[in-house]
DSSP file (Angstrom, degrees, kcal/mol; ACC not computed):
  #  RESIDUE AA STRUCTURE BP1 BP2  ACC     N-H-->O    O-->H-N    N-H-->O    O-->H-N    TCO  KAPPA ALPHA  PHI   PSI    X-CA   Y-CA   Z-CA
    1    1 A X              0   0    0      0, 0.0     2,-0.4     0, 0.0     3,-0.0   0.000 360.0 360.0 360.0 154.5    0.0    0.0    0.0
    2    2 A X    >>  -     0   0    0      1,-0.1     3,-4.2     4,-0.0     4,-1.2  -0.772 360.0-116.7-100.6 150.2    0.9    3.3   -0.4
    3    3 A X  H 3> S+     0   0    0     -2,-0.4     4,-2.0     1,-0.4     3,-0.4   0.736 119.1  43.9 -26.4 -68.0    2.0    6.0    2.0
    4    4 A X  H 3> S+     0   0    0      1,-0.3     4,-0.9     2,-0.2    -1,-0.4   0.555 109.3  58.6 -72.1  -4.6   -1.3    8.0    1.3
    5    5 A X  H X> S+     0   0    0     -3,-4.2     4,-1.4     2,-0.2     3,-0.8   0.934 106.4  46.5 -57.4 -52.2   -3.4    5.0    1.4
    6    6 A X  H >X S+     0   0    0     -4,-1.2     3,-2.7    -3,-0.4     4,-1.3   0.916 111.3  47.4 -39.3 -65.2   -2.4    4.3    4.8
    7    7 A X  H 3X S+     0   0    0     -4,-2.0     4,-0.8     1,-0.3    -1,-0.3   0.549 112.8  51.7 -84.3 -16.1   -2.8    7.7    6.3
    8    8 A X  H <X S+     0   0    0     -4,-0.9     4,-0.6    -3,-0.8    -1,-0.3   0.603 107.8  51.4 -65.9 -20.3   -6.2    7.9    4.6
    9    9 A X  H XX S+     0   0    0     -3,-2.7     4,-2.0    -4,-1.4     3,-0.5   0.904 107.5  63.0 -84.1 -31.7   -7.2    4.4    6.2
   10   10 A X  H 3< S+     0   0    0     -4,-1.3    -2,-0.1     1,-0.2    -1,-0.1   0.927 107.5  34.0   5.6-102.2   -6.1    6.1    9.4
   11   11 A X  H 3< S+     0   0    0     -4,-0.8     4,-0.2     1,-0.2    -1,-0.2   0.168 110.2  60.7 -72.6 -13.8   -8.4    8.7    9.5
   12   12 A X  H <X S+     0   0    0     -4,-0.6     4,-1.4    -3,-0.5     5,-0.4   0.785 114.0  44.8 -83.5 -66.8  -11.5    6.7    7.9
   13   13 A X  T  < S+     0   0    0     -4,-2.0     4,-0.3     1,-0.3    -2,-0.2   0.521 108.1  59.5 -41.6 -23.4  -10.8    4.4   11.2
   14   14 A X  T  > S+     0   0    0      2,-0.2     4,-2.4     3,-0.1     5,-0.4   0.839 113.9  39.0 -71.6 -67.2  -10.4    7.6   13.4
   15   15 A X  T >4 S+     0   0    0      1,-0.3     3,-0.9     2,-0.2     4,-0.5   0.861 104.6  56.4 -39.2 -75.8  -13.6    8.3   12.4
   16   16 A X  T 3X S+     0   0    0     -4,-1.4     4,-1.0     1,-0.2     3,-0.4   0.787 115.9  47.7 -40.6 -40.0  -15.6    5.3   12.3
   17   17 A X  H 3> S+     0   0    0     -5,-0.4     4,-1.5    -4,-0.3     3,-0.5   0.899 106.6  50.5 -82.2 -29.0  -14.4    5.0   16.1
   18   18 A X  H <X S+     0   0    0     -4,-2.4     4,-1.0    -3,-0.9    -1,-0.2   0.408 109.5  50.9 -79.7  -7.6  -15.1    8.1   17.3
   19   19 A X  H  > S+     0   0    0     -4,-0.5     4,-1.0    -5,-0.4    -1,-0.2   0.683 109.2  52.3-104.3  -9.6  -18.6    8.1   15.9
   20   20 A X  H  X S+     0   0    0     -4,-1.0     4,-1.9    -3,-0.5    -2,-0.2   0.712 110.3  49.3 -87.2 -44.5  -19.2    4.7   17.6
   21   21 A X  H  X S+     0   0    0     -4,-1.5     4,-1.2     2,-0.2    -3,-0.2   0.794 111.3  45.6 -76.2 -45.6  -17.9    6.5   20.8
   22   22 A X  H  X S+     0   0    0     -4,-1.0     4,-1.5     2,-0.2     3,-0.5   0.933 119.8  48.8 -74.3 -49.0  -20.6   10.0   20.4
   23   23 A X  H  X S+     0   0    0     -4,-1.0     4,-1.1     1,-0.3    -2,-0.2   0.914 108.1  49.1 -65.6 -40.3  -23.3    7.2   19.7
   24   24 A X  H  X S+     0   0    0     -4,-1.9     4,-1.9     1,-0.2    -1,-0.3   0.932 121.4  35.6 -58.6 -43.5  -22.3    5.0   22.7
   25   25 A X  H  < S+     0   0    0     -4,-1.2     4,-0.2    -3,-0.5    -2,-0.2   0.493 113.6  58.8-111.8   6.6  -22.5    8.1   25.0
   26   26 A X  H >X S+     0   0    0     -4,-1.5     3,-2.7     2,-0.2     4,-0.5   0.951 114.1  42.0 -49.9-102.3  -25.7    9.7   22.9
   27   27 A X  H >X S+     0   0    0     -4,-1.1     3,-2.0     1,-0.3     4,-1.7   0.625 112.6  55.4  -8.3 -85.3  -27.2    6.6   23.9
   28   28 A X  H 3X S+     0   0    0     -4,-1.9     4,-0.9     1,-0.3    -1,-0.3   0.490 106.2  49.4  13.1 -65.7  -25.7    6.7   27.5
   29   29 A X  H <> S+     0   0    0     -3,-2.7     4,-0.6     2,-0.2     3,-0.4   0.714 103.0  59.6 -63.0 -60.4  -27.1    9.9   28.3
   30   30 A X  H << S+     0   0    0     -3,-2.0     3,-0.4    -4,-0.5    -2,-0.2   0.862 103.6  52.3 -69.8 -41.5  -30.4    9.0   27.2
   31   31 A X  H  < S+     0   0    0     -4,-1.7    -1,-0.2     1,-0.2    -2,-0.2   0.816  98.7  65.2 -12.7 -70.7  -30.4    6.3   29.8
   32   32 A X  H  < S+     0   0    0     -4,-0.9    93,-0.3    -3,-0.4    -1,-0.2   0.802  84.6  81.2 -34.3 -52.2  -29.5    8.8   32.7
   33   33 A X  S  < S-     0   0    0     -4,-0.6    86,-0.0    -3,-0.4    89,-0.0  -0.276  91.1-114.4 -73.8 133.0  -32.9   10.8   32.4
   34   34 A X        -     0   0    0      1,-0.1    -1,-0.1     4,-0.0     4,-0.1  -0.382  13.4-129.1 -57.7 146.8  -36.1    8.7   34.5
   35   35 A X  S    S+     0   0    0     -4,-0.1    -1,-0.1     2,-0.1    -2,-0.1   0.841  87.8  50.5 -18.2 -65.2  -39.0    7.4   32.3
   36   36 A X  S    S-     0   0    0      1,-0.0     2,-0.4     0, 0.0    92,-0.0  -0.242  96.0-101.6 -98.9 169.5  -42.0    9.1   34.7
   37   37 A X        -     0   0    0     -2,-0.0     2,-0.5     3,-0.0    -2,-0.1  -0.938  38.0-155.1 -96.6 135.9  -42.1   12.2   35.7
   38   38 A X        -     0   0    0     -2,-0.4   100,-0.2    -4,-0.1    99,-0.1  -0.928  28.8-106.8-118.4  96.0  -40.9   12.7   39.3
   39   39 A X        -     0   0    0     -2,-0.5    99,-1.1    97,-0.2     2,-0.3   0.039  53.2-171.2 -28.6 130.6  -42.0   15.9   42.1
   40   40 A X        -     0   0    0     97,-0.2     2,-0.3    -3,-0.0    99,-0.2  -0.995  12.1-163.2-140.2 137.5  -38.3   17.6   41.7
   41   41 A X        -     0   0    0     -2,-0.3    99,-1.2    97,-0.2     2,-0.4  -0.974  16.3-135.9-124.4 140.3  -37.2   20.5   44.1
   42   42 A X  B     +a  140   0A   0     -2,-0.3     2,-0.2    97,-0.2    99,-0.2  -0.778  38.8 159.8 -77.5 132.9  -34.3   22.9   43.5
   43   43 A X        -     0   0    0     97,-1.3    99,-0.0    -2,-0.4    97,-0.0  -0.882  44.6 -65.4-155.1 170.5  -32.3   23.3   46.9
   44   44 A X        -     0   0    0     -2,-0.2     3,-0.2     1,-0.1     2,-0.1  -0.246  55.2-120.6 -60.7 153.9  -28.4   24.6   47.8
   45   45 A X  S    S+     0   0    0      1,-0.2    97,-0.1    97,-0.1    -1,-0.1  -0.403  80.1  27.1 -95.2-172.0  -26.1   22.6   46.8
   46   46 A X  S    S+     0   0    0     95,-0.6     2,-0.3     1,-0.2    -1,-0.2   0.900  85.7 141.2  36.9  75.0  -23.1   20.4   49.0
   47   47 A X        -     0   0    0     -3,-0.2    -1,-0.2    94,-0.0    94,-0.0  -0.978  55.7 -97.9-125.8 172.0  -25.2   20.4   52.1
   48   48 A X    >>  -     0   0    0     -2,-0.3     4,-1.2     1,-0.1     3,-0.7  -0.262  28.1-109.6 -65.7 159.3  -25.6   17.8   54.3
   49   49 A X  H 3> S+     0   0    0      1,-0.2     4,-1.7     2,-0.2     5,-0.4   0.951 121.1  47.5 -19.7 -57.1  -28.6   14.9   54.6
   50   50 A X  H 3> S+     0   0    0      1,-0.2     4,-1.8     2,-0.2    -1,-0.2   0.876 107.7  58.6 -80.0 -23.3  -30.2   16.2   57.6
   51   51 A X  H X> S+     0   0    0     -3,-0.7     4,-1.1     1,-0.2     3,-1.0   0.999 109.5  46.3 -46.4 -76.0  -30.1   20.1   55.9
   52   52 A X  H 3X S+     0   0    0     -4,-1.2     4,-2.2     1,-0.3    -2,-0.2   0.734 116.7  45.1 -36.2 -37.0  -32.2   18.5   52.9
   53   53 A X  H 3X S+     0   0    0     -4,-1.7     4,-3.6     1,-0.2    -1,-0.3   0.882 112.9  47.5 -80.6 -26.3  -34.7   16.8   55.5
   54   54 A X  H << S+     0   0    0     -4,-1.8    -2,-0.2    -3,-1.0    -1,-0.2   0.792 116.9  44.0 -83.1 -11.4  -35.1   19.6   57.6
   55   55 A X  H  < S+     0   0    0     -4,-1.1    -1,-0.2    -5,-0.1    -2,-0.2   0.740 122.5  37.6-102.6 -30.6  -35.7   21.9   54.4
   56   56 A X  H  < S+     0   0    0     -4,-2.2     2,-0.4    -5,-0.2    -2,-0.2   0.742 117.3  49.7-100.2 -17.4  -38.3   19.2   52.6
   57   57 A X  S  < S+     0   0    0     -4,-3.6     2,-0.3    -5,-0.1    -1,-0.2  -0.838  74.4 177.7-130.8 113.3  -40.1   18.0   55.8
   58   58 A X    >>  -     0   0    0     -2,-0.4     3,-2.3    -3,-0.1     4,-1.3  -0.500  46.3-101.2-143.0 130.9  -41.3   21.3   57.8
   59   59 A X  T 34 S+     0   0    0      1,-0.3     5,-0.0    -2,-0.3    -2,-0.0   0.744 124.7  59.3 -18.2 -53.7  -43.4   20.6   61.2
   60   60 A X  T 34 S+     0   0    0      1,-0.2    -1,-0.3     3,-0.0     3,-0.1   0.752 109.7  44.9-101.1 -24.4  -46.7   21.4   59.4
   61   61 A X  T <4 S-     0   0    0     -3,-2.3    18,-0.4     1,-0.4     2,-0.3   0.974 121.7 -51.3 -91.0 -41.8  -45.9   18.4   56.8
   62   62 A X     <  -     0   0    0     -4,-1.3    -1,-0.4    16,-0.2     2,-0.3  -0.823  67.3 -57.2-159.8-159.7  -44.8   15.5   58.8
   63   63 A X  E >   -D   77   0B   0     14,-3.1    14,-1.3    -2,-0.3     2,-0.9  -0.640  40.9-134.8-101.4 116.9  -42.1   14.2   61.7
   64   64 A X  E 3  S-D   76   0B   0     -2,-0.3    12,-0.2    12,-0.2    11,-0.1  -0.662  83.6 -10.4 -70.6  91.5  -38.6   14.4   61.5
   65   65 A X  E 3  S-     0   0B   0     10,-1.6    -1,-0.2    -2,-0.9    10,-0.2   0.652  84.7-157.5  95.7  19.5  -36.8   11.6   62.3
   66   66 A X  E <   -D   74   0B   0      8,-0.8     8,-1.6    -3,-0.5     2,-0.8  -0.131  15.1-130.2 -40.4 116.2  -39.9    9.5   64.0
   67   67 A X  E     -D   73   0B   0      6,-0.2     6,-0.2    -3,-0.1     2,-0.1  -0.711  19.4-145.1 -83.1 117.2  -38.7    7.0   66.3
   68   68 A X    >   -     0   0    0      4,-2.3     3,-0.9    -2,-0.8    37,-0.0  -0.349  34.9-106.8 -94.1 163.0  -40.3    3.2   65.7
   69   69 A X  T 3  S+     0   0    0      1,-0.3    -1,-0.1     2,-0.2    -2,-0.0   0.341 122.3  61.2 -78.1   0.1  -40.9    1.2   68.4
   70   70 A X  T 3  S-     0   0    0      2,-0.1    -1,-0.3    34,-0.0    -3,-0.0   0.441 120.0-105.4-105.6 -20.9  -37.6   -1.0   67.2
   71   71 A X  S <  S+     0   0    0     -3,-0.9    -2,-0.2     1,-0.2     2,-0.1   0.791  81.2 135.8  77.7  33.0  -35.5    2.3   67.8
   72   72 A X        -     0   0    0     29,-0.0    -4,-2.3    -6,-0.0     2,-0.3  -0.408  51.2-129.6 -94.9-175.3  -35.2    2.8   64.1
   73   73 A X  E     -D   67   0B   0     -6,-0.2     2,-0.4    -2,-0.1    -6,-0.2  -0.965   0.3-148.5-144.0 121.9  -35.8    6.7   62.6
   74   74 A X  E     -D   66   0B   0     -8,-1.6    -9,-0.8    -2,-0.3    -8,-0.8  -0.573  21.7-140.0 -75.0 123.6  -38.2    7.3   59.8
   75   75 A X  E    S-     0   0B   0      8,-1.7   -10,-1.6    -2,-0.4    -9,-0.4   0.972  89.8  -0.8 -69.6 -42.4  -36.2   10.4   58.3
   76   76 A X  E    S-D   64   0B   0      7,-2.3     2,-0.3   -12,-0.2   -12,-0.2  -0.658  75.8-170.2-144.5 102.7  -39.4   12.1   57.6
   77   77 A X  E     +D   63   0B   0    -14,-1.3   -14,-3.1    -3,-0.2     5,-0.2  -0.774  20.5 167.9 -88.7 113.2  -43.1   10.3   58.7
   78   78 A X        -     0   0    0      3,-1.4   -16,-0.2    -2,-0.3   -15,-0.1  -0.202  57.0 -83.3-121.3-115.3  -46.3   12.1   57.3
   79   79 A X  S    S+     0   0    0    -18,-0.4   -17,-0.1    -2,-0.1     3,-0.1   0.631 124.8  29.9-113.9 -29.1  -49.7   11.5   57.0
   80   80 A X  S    S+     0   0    0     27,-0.1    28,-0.8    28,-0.1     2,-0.2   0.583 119.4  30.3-129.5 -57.3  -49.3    9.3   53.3
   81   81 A X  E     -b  108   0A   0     26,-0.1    -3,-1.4    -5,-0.0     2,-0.5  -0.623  55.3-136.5-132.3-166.9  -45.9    7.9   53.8
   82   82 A X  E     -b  109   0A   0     26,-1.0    28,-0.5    -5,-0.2     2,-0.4  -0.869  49.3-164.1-115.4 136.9  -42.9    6.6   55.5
   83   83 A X  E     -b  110   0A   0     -2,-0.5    -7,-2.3    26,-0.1    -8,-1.7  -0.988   8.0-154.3-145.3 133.7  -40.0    8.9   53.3
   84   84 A X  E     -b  111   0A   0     26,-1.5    28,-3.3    -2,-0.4     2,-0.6  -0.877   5.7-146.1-113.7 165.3  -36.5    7.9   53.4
   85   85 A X  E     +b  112   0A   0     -2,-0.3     2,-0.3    26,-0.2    28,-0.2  -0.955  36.3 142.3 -99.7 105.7  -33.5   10.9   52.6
   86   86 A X  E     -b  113   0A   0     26,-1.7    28,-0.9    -2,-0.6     2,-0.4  -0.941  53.8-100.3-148.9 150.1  -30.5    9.7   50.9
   87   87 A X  E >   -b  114   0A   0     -2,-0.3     3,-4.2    26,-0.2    28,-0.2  -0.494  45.4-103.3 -50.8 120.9  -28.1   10.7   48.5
   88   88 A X  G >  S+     0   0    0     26,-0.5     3,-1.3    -2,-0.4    -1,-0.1   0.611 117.8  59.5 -32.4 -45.1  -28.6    9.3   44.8
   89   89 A X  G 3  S+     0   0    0      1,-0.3    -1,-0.3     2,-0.1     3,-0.2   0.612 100.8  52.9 -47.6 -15.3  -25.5    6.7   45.6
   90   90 A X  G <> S+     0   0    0     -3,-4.2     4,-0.9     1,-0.2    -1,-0.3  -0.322  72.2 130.1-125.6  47.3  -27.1    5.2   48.3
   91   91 A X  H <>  +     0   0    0     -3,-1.3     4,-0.9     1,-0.2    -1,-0.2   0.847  70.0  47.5 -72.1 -27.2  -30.0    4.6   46.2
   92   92 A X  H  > S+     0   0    0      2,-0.2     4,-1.3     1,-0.2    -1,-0.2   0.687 113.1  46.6 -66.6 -28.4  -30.3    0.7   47.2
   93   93 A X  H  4 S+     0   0    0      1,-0.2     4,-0.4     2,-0.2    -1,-0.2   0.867 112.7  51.9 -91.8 -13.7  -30.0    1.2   51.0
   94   94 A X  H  X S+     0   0    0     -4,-0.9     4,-1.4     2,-0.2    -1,-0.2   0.728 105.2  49.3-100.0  -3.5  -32.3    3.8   50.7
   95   95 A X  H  X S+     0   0    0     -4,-0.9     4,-1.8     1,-0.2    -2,-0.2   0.954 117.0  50.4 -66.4 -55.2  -35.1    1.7   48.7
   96   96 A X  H  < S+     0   0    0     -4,-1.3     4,-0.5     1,-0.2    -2,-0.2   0.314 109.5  47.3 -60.7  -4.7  -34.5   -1.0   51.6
   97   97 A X  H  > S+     0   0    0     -4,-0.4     4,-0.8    -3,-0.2    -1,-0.2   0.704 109.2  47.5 -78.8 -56.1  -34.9    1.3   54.3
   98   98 A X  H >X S+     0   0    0     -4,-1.4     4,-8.3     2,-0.2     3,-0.6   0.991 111.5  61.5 -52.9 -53.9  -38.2    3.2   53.2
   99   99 A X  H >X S+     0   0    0     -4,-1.8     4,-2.6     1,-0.3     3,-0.6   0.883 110.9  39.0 -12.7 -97.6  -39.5   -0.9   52.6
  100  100 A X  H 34 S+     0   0    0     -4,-0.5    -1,-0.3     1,-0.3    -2,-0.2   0.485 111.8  51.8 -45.8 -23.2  -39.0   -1.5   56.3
  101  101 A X  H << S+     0   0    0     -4,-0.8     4,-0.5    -3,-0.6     6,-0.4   0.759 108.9  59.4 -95.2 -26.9  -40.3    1.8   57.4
  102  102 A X  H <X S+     0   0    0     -4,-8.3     4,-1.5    -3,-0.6    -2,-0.2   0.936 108.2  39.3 -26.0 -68.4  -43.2    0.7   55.3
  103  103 A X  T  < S+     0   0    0     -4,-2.6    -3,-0.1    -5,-0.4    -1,-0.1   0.557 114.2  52.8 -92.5   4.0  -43.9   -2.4   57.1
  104  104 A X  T  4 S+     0   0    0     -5,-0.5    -1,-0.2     3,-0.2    -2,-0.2   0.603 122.1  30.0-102.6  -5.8  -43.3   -1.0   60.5
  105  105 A X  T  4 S-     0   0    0     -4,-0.5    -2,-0.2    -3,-0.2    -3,-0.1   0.448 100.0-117.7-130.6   1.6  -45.9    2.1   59.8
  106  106 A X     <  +     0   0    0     -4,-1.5    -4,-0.1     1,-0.2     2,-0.1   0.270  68.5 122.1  81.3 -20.3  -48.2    0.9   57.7
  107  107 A X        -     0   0    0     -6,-0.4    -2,-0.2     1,-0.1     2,-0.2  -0.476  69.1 -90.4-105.5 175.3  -47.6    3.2   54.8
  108  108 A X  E     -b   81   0A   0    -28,-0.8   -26,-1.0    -2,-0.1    -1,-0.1  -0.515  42.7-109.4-107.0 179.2  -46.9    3.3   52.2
  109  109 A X  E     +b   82   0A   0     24,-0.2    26,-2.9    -2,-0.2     2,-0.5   0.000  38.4 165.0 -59.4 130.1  -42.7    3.6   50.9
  110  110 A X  E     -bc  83 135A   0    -28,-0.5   -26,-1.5    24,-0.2     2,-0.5  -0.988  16.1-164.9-136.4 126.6  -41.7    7.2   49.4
  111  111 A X  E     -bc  84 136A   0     24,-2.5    26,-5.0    -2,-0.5     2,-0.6  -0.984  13.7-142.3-121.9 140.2  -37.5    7.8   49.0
  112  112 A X  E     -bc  85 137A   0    -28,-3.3   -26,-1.7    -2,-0.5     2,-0.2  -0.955  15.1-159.8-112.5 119.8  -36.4   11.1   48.5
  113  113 A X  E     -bc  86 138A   0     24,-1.0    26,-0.8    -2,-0.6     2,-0.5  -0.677   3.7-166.0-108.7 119.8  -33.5   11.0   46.1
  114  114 A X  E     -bc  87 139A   0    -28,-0.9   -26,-0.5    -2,-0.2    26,-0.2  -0.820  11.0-154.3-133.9 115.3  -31.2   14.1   46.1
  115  115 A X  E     - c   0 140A   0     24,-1.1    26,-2.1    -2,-0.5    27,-0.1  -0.349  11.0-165.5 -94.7 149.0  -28.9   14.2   43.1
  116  116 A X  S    S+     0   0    0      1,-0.3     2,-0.2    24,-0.2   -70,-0.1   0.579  70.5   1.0-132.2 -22.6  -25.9   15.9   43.5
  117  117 A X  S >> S-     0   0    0      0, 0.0     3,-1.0     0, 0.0     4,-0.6  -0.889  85.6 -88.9-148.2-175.2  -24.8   16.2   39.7
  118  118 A X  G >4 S+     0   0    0     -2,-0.2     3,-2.6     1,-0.2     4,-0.3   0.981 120.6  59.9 -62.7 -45.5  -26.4   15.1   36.4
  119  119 A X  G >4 S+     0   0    0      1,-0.3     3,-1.7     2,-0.1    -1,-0.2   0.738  82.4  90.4 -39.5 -16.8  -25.1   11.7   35.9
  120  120 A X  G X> S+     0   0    0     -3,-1.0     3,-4.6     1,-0.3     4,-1.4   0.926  73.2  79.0 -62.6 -39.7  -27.1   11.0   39.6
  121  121 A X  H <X S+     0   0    0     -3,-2.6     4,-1.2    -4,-0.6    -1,-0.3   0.743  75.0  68.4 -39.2 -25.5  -30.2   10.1   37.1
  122  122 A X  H <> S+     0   0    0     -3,-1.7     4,-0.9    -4,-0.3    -1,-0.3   0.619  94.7  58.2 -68.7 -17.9  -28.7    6.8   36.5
  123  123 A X  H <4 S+     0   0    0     -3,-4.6     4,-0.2     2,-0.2    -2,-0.2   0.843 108.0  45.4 -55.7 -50.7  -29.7    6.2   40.3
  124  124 A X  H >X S+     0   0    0     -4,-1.4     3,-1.1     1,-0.2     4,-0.7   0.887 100.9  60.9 -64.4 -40.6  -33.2    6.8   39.6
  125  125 A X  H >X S+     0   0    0     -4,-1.2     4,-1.4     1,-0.3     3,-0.5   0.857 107.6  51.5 -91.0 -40.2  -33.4    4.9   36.7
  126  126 A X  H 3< S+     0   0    0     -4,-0.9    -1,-0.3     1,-0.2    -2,-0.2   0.584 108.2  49.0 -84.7   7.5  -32.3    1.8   39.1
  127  127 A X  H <4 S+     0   0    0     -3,-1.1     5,-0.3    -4,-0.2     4,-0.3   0.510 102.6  60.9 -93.4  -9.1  -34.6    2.3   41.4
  128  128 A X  H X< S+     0   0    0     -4,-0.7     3,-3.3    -3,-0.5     4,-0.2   0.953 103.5  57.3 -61.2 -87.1  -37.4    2.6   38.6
  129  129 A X  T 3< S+     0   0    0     -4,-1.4    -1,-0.1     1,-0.3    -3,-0.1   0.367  86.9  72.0 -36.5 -27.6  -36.5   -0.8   37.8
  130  130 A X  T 3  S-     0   0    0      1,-0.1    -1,-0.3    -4,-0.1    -2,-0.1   0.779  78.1-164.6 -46.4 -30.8  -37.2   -2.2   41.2
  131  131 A X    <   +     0   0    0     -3,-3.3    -2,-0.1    -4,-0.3    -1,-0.1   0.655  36.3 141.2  46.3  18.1  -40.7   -1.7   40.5
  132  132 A X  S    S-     0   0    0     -5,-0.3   -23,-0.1    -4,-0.2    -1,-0.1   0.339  75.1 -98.5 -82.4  26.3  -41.5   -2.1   44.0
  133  133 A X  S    S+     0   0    0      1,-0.3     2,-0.5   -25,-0.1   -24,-0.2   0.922  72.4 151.6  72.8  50.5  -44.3    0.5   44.5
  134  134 A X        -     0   0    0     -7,-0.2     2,-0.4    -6,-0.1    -1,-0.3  -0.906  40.7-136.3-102.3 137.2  -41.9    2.9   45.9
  135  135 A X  E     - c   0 110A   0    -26,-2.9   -24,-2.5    -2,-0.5     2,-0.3  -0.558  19.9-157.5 -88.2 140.7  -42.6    6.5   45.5
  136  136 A X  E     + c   0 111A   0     -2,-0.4     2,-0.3   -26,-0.2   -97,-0.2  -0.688  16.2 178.3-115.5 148.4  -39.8    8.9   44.4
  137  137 A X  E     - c   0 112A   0    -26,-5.0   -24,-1.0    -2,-0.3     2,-0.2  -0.853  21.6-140.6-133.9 179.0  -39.3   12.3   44.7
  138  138 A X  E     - c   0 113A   0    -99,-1.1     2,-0.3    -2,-0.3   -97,-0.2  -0.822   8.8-160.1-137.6 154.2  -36.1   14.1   43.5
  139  139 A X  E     - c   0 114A   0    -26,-0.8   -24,-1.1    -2,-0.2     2,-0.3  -0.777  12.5-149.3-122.2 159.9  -33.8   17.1   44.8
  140  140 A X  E     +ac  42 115A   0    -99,-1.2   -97,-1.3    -2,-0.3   -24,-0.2  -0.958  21.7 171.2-140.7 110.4  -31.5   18.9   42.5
  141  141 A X              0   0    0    -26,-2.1   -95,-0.6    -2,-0.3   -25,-0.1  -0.084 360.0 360.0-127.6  17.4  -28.7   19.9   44.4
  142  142 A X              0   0    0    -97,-0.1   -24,-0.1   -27,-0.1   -26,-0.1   0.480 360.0 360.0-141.7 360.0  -26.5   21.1   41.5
């Protein structure tokens, strides 16, 4: 082959992979964003858990931090659900926690999700997929 063949098969090869690469992370992306629509609040960002509870569950809405007869704590107990708090990473402990505050309270399971950059949508989207009849709410903390 010749010199300028090469360096044109190059650069076809460049290509082909780097369009394989915007289509994988096209694709990617689309994942991230949930299916449903989801109650979403804008709040500061980099604050702690207990900031975020104290800010989304206000006297007049439900109990902060309810204490179960087990000594466990319902982050926020109102009148419709048992709500856990956690940051989007700790979306599995916090599906299994609301679960359990469920079947100690009667109500039913709500986790409140608080995503901390975009990519955090990929959290949600595995906790859609649990499909256990938890309800999600979102914070946007970025």
């Amino acid at each position: 082959m010749t010199r300028k063949r090469k360096q044109s098969n190059k650069i076809i090869h460049f290509l082909i992979i780097f369009l394989m690469m915007a289509t994988g992370v096209y694709y990617f992306g689309l994942n991230y964003v949930p299916q449903k629509w989801y109650e979403t609040q804008e709040m500061m960002p980099r604050q702690v858990e207990s900031y975020y509870v104290n800010q989304w569950c206000t006297s007049d809405f439900g109990r902060r931090e309810a204490v179960l007869w087990d000594l466990t704590r319902v982050d926020c107990l109102t009148k419709d659900y048992a709500i856990e708090f956690d940051f989007a990473k700790k979306w599995a402990e916090s599906a299994g926690q609301s679960l359990y505050y469920s079947k100690m309270t009667g109500k039913p399971p709500a986790v409140v999700l608080i995503l901390t950059s975009f990519t955090d949508y990929r959290y949600v989207k595995r906790l859609e997929r649990l499909d256990t009849g938890i309800k999600i709410f979102l914070i946007k903390a970025f």
